[in-house]
PQR file of N, CA, C, O and H, with PARSE charges and radii, in Angstrom:
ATOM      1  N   UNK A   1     -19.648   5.774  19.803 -0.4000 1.5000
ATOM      2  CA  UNK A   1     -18.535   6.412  19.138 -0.0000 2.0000
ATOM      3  C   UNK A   1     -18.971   7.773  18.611  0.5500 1.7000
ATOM      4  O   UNK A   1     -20.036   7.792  17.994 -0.5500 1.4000
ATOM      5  N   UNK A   2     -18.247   9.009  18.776 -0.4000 1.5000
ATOM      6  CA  UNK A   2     -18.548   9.982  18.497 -0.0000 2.0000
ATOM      7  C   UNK A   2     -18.017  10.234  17.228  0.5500 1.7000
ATOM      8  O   UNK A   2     -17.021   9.557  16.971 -0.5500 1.4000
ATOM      9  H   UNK A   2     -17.382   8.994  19.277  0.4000 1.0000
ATOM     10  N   UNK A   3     -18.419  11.075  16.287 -0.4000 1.5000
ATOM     11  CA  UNK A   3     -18.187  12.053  14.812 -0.0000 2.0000
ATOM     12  C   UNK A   3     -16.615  12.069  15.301  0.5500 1.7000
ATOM     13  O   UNK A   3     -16.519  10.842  15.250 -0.5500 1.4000
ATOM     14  H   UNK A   3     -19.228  11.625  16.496  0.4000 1.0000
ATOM     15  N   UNK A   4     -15.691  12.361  15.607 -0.4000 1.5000
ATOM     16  CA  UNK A   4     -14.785  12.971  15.495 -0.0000 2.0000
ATOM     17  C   UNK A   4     -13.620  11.242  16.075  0.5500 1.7000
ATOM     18  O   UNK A   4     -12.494  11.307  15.582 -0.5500 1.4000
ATOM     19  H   UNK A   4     -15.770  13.357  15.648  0.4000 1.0000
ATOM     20  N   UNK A   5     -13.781  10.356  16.678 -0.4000 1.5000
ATOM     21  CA  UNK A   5     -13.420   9.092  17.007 -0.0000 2.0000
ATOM     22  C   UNK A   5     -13.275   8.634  15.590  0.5500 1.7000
ATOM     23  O   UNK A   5     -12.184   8.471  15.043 -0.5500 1.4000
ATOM     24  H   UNK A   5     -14.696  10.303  17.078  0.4000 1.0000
ATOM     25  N   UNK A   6     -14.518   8.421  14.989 -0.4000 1.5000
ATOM     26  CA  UNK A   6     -14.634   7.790  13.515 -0.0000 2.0000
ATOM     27  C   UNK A   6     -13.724   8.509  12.008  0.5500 1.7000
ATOM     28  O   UNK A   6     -13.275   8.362  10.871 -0.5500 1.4000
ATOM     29  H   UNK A   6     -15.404   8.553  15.433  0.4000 1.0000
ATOM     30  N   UNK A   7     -13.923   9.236  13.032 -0.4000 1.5000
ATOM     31  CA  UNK A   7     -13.272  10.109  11.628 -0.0000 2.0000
ATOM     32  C   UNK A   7     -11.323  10.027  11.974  0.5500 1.7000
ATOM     33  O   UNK A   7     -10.398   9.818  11.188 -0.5500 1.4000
ATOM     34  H   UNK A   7     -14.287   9.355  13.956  0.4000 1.0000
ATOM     35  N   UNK A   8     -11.321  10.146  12.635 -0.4000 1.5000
ATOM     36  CA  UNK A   8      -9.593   9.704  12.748 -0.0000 2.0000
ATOM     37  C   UNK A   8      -8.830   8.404  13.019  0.5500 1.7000
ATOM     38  O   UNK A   8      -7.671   8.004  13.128 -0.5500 1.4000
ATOM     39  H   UNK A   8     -12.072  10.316  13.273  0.4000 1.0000
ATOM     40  N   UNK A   9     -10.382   7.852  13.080 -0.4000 1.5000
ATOM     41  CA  UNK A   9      -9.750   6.416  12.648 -0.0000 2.0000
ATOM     42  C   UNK A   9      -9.607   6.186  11.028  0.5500 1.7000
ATOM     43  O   UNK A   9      -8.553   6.051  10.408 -0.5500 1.4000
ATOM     44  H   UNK A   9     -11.323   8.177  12.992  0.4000 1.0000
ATOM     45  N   UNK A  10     -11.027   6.175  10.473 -0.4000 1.5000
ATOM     46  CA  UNK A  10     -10.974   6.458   8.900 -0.0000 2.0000
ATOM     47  C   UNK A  10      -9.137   7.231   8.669  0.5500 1.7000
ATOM     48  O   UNK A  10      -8.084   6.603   8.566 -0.5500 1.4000
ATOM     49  H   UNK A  10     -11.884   6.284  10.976  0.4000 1.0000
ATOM     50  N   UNK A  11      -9.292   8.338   8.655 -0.4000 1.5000
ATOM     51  CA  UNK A  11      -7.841   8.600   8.615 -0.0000 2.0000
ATOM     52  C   UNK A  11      -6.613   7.955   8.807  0.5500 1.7000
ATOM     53  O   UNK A  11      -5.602   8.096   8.118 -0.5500 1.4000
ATOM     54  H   UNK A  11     -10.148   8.848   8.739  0.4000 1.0000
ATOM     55  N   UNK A  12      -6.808   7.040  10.058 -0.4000 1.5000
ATOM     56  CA  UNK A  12      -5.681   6.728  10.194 -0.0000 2.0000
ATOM     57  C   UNK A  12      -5.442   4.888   9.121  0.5500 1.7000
ATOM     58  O   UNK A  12      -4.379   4.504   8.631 -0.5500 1.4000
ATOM     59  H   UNK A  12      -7.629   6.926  10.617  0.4000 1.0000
ATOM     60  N   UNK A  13      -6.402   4.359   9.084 -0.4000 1.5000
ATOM     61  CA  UNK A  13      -6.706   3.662   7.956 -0.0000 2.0000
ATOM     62  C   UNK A  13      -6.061   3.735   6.706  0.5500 1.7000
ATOM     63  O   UNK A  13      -5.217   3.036   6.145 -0.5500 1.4000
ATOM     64  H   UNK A  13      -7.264   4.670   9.482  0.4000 1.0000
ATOM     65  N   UNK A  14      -6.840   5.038   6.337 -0.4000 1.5000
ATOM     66  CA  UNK A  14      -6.209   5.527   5.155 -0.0000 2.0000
ATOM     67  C   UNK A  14      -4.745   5.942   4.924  0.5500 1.7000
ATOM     68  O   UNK A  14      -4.220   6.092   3.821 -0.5500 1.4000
ATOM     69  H   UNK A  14      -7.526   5.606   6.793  0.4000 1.0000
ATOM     70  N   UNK A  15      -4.197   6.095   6.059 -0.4000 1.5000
ATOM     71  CA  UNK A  15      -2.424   6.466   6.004 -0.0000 2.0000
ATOM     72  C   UNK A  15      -1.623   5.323   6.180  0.5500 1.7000
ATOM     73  O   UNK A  15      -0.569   5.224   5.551 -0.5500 1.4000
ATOM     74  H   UNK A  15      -4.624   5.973   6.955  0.4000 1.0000
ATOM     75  N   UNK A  16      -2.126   4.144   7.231 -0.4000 1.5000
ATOM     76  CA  UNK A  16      -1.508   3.110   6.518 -0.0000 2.0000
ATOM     77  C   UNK A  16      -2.044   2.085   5.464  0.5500 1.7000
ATOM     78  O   UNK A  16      -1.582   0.947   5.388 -0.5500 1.4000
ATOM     79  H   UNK A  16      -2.982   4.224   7.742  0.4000 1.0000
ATOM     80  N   UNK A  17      -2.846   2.458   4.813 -0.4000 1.5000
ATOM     81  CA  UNK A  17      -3.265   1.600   3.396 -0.0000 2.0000
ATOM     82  C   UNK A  17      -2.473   2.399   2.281  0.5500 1.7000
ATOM     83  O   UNK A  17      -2.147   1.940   1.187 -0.5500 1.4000
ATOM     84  H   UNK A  17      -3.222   3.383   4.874  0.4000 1.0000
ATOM     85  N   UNK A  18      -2.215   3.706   2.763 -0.4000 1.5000
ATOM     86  CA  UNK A  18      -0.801   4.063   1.720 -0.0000 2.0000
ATOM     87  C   UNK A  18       0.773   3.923   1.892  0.5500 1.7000
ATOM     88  O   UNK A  18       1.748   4.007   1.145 -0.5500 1.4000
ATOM     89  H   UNK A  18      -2.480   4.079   3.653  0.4000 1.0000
ATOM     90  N   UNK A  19       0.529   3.644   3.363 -0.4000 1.5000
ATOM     91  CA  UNK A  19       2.320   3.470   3.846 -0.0000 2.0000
ATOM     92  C   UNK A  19       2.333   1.764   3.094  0.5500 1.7000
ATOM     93  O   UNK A  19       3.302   1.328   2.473 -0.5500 1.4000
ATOM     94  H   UNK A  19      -0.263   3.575   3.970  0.4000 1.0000
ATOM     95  N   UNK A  20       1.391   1.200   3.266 -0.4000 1.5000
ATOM     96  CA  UNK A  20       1.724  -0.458   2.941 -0.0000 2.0000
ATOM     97  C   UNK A  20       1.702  -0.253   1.359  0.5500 1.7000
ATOM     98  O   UNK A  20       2.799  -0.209   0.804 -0.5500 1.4000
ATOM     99  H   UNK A  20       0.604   1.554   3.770  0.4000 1.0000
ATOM    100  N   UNK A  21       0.604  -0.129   0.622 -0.4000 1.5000
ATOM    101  CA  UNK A  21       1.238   0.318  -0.835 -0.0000 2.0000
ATOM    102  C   UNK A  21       2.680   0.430  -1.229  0.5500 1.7000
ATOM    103  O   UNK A  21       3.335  -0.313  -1.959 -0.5500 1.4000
ATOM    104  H   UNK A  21      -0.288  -0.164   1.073  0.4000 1.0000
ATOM    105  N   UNK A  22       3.053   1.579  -0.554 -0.4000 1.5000
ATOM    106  CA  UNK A  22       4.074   2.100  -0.544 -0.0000 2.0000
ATOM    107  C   UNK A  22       5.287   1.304  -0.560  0.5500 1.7000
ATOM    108  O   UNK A  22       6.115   1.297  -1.471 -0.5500 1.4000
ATOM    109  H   UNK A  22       2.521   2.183   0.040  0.4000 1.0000
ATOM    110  N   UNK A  23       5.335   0.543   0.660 -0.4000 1.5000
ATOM    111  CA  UNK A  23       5.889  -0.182   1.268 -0.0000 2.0000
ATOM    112  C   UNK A  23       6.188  -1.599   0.374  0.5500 1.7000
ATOM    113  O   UNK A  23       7.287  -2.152   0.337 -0.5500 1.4000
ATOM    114  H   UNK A  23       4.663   0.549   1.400  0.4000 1.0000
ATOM    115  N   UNK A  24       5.056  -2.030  -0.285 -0.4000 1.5000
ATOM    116  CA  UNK A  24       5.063  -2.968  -1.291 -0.0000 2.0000
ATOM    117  C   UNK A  24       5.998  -2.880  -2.552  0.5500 1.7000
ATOM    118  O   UNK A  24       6.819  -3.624  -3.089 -0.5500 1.4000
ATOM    119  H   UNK A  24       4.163  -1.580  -0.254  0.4000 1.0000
ATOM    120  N   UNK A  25       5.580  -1.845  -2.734 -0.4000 1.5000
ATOM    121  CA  UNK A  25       5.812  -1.047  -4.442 -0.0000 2.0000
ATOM    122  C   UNK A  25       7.906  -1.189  -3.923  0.5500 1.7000
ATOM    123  O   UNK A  25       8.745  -1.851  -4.533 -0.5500 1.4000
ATOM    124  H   UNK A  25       4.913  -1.241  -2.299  0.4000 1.0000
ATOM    125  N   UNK A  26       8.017  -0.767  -3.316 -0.4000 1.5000
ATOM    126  CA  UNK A  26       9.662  -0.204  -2.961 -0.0000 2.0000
ATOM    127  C   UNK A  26      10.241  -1.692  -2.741  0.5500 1.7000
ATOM    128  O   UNK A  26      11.193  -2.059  -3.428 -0.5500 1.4000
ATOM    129  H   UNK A  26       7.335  -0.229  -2.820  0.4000 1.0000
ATOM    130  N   UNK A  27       9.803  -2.342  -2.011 -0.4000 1.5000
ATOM    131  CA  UNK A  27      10.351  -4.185  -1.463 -0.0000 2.0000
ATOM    132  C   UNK A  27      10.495  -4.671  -3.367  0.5500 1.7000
ATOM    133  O   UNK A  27      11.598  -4.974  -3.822 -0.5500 1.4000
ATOM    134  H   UNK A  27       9.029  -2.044  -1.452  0.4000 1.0000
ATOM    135  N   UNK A  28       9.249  -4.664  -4.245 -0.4000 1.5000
ATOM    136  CA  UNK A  28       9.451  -4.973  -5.418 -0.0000 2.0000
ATOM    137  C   UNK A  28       9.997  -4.294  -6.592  0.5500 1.7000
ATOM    138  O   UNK A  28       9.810  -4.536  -7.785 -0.5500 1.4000
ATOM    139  H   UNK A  28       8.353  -4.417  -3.876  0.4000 1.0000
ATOM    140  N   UNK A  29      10.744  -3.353  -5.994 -0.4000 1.5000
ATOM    141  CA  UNK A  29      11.735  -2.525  -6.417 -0.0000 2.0000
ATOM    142  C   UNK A  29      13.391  -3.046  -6.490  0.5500 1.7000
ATOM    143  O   UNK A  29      14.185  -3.430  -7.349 -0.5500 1.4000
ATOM    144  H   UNK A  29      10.896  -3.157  -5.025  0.4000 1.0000
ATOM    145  N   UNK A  30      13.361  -2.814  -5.116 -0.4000 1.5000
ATOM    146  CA  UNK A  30      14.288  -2.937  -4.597 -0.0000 2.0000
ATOM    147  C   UNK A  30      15.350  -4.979  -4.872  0.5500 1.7000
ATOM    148  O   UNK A  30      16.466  -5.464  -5.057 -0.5500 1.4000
ATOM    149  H   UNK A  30      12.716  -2.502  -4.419  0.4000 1.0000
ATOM    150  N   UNK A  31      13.669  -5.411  -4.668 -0.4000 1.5000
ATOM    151  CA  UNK A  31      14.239  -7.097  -4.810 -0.0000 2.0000
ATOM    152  C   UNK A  31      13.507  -7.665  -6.217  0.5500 1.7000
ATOM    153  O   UNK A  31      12.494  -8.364  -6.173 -0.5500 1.4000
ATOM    154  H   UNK A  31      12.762  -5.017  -4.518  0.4000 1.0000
ATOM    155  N   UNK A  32      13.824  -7.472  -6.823 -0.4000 1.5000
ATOM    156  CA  UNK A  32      13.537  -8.060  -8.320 -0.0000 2.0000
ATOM    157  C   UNK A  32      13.131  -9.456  -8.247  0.5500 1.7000
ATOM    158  O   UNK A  32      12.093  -9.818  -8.799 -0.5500 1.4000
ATOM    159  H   UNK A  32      14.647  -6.904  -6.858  0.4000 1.0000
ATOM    160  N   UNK A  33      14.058 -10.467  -7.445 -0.4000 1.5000
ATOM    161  CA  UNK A  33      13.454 -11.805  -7.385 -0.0000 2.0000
ATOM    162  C   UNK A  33      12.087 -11.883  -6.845  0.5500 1.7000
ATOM    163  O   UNK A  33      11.517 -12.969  -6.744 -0.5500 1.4000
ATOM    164  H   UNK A  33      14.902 -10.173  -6.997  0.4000 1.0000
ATOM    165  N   UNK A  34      11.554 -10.803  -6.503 -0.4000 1.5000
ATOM    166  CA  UNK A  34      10.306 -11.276  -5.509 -0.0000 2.0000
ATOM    167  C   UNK A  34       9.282 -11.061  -6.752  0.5500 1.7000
ATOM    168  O   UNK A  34       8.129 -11.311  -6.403 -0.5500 1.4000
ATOM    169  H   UNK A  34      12.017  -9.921  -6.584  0.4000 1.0000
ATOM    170  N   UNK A  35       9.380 -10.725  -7.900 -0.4000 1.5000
ATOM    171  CA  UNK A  35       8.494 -10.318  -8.661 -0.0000 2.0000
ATOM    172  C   UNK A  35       7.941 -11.698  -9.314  0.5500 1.7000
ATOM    173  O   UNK A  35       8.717 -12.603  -9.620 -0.5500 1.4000
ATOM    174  H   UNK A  35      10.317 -10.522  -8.183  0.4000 1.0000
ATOM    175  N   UNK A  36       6.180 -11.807  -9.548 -0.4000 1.5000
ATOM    176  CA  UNK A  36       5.560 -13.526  -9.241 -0.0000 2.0000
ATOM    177  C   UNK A  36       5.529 -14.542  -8.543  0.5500 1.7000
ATOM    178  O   UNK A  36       5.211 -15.720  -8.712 -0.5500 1.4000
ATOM    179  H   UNK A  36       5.550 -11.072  -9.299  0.4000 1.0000
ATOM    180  N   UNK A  37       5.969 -13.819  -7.588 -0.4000 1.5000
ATOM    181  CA  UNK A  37       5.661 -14.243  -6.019 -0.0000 2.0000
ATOM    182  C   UNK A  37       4.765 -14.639  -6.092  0.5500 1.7000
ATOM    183  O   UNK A  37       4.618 -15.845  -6.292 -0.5500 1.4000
ATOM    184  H   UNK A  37       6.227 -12.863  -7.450  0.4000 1.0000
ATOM    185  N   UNK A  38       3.410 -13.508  -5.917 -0.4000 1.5000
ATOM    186  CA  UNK A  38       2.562 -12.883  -5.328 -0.0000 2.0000
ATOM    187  C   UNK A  38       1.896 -12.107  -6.288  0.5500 1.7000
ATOM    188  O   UNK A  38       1.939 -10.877  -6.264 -0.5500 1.4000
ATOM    189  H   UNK A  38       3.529 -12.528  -5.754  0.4000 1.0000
ATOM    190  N   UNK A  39       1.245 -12.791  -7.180 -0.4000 1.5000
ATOM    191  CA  UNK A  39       0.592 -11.986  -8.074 -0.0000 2.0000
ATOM    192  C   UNK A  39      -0.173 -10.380  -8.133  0.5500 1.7000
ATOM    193  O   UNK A  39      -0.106  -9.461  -8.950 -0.5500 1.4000
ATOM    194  H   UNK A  39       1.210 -13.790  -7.199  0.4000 1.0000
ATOM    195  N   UNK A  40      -0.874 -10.559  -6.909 -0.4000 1.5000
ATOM    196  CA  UNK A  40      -1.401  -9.382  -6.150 -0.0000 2.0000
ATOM    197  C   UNK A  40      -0.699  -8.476  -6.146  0.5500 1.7000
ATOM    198  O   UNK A  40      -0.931  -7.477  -6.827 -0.5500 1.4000
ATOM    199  H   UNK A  40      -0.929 -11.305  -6.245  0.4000 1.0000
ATOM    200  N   UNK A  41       0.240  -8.588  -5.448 -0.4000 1.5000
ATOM    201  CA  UNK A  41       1.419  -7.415  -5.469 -0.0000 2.0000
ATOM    202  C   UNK A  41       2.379  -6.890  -6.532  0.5500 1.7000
ATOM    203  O   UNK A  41       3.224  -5.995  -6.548 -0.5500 1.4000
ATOM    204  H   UNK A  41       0.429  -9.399  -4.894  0.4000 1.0000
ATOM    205  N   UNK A  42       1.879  -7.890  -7.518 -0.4000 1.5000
ATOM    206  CA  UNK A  42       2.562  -7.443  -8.874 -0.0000 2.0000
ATOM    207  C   UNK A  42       1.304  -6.674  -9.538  0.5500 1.7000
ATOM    208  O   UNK A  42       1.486  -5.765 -10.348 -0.5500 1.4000
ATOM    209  H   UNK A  42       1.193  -8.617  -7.505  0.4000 1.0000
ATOM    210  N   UNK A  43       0.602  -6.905  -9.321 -0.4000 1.5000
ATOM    211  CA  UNK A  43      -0.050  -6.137  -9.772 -0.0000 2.0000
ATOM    212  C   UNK A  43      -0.501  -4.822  -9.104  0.5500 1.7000
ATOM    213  O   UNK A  43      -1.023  -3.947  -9.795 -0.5500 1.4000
ATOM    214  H   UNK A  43       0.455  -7.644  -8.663  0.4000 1.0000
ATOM    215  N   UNK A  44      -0.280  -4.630  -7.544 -0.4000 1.5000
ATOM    216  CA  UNK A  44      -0.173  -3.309  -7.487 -0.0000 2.0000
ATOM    217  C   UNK A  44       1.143  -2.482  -7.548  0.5500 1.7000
ATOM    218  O   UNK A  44       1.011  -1.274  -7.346 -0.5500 1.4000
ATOM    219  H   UNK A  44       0.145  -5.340  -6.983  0.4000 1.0000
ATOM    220  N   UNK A  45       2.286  -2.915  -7.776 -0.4000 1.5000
ATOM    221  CA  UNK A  45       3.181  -2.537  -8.451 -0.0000 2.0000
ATOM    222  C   UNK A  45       3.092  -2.084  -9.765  0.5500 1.7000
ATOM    223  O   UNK A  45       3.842  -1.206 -10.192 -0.5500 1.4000
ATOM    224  H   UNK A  45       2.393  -3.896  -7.940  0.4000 1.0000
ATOM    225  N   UNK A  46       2.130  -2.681 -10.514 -0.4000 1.5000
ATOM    226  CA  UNK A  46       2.607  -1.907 -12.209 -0.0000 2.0000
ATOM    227  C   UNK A  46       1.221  -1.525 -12.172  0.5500 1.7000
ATOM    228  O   UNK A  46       0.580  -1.880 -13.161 -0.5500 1.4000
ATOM    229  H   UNK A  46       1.520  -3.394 -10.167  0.4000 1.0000
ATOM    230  N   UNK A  47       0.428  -0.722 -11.047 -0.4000 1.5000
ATOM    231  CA  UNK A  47      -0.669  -0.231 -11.368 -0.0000 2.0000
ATOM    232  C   UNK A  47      -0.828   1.259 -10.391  0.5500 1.7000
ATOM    233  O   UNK A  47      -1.348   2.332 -10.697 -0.5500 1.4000
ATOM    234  H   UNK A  47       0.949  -0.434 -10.244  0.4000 1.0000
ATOM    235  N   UNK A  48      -0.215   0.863  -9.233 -0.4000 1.5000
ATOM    236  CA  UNK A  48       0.024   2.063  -8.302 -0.0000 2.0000
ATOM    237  C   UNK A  48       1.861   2.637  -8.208  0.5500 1.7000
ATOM    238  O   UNK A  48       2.463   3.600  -7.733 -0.5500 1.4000
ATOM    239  H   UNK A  48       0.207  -0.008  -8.985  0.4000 1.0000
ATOM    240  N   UNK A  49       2.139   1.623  -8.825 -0.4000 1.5000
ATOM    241  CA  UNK A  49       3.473   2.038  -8.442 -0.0000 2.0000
ATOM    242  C   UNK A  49       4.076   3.355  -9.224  0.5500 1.7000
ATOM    243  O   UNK A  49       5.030   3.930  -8.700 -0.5500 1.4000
ATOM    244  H   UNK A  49       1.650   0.841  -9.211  0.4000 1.0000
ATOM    245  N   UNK A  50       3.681   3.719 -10.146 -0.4000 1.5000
ATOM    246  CA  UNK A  50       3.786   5.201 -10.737 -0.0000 2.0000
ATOM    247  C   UNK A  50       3.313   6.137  -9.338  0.5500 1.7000
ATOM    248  O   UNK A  50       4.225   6.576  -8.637 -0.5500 1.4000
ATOM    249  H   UNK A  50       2.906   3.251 -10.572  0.4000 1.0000
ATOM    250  N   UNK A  51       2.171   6.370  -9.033 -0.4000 1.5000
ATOM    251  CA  UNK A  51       1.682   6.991  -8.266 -0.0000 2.0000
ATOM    252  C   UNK A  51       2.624   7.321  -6.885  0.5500 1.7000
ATOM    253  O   UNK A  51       2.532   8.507  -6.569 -0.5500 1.4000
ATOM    254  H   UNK A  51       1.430   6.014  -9.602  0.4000 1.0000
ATOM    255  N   UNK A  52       3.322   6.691  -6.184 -0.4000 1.5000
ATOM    256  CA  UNK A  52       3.683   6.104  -5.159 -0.0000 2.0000
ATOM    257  C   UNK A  52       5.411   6.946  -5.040  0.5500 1.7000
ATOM    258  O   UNK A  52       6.176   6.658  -4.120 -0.5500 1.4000
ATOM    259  H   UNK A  52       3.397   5.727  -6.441  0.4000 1.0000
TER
END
């Protein structure tokens, strides 16, 4: 694997580990019942979800 393979994968990694964030934060927005579901996701909701 060459320098430049690795590196746009890293990238592309990193763009969907923020689209799914993202993606999380808005679903527990949007649907209130889902909140303690899924502890995990409540918690990146009231921790990233400002950010987002």
């Amino acid at each position: 694997m060459d320098e430049d393979t690795i590196i746009t994968a890293m990238e592309r990694r990193r763009e969907l580990r923020d689209r799914n964030v993202h993606d999380v934060v808005e679903l527990l927005q949007r649907r209130e019942e889902l909140k303690g579901v899924y502890p995990m996701a409540d918690l990146v909701v009231d921790n990233l979800g400002w950010v987002v």
